[in-house]
C-alpha positions as CSV (number, residue, x, y, z in Angstrom):
1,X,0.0,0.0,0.0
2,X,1.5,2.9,-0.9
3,X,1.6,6.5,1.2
4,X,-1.5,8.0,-0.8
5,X,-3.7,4.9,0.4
6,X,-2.2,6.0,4.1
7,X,-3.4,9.0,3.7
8,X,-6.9,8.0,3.0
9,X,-7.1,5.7,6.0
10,X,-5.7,8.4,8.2
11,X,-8.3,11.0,6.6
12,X,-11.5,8.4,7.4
13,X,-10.1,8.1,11.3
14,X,-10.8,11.7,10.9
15,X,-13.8,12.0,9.4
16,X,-15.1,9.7,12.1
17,X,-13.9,11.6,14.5
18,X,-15.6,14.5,13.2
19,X,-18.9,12.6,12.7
20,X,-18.8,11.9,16.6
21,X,-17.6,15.7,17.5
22,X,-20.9,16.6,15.5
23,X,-23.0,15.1,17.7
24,X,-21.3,14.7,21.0
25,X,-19.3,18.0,21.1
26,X,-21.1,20.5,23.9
27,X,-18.0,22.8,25.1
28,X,-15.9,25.2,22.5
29,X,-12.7,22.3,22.9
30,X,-14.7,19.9,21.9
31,X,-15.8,22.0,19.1
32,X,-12.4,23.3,18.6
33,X,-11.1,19.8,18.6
34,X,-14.2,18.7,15.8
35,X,-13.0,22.0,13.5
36,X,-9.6,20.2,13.4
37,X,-10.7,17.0,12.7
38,X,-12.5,18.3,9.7
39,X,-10.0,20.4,8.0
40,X,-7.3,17.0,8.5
41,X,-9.7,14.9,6.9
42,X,-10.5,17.5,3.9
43,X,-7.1,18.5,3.4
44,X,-6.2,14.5,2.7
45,X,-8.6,13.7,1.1
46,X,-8.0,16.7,-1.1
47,X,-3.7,15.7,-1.6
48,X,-4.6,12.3,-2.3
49,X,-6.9,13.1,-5.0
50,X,-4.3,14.8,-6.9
51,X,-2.7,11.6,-7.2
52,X,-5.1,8.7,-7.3
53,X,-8.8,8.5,-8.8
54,X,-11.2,10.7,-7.1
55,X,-13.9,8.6,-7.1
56,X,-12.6,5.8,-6.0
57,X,-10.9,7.6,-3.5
58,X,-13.8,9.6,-2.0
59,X,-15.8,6.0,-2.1
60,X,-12.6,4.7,-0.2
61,X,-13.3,7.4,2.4
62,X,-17.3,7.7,2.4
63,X,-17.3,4.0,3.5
64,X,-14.6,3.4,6.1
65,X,-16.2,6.5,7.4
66,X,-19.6,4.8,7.2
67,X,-18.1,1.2,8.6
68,X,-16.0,3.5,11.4
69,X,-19.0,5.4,12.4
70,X,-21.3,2.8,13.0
71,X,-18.7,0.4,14.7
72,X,-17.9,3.6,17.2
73,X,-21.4,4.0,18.3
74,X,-21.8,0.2,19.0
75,X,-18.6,0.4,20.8
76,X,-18.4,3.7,22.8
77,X,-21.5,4.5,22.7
78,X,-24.1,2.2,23.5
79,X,-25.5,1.7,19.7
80,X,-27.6,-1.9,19.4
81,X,-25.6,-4.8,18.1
82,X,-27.0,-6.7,15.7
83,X,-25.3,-9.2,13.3
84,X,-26.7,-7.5,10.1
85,X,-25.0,-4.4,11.0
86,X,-21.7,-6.0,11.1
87,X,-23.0,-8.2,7.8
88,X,-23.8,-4.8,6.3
89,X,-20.7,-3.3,7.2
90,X,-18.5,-6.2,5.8
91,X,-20.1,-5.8,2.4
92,X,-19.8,-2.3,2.4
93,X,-16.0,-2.8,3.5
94,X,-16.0,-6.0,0.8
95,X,-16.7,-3.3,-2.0
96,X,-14.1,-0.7,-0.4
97,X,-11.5,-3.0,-0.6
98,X,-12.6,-4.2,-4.2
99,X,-12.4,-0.7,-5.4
100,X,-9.0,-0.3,-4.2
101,X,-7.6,-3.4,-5.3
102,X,-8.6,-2.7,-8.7
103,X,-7.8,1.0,-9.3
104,X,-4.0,1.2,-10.8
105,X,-2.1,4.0,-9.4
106,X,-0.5,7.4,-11.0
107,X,2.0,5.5,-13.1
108,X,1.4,2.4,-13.2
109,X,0.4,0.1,-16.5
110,X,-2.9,-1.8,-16.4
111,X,-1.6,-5.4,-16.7
């Protein structure tokens, strides 16, 4: 995996992290600390899709967001388990990885 794909991982721990300081930030840290989290996951999301395929990077993104956000309400924050959720979330993560095994980098020749 090269750096770009780093960068998109790094930029969904983000955007989760965002998603949760929307609804659980109440002081101006915690709203400070949500601002941050924003413009981190924007800004890499915005350098990696100078190099790789926007689309499949923002899918990339949209749904380890998605998968993060609905695992960190079952685990921190009381969300329902259920076994379709995590079924739901591995075929969501399925077609994530799917995308990303078959988009070819800047520079590299389709085989």
């Amino acid at each position: 995996m090269n750096k770009e794909w780093v960068k998109v991982l790094f930029a969904s721990f983000f955007e989760v992290s965002w998603v949760i300081g929307l609804k659980h930030a109440d002081d101006a840290w915690t709203w400070i600390a949500t601002a941050i989290a924003i413009v981190v996951s924007f800004y890499l999301i915005i350098m990696t899709g100078k190099t790789l395929p926007v689309g499949t990077v923002y899918a990339v993104f949209v749904g380890l967001g998605t998968a993060g956000t609905v695992l960190a309400d079952i685990l921190f924050f009381g969300e329902d388990f259920s076994m379709i959720k995590i079924a739901l979330i591995m075929v969501l993560l399925g077609g994530v990885l799917g995308l990303k095994l078959v988009t070819k980098n800047e520079g590299e020749v389709e085989p």
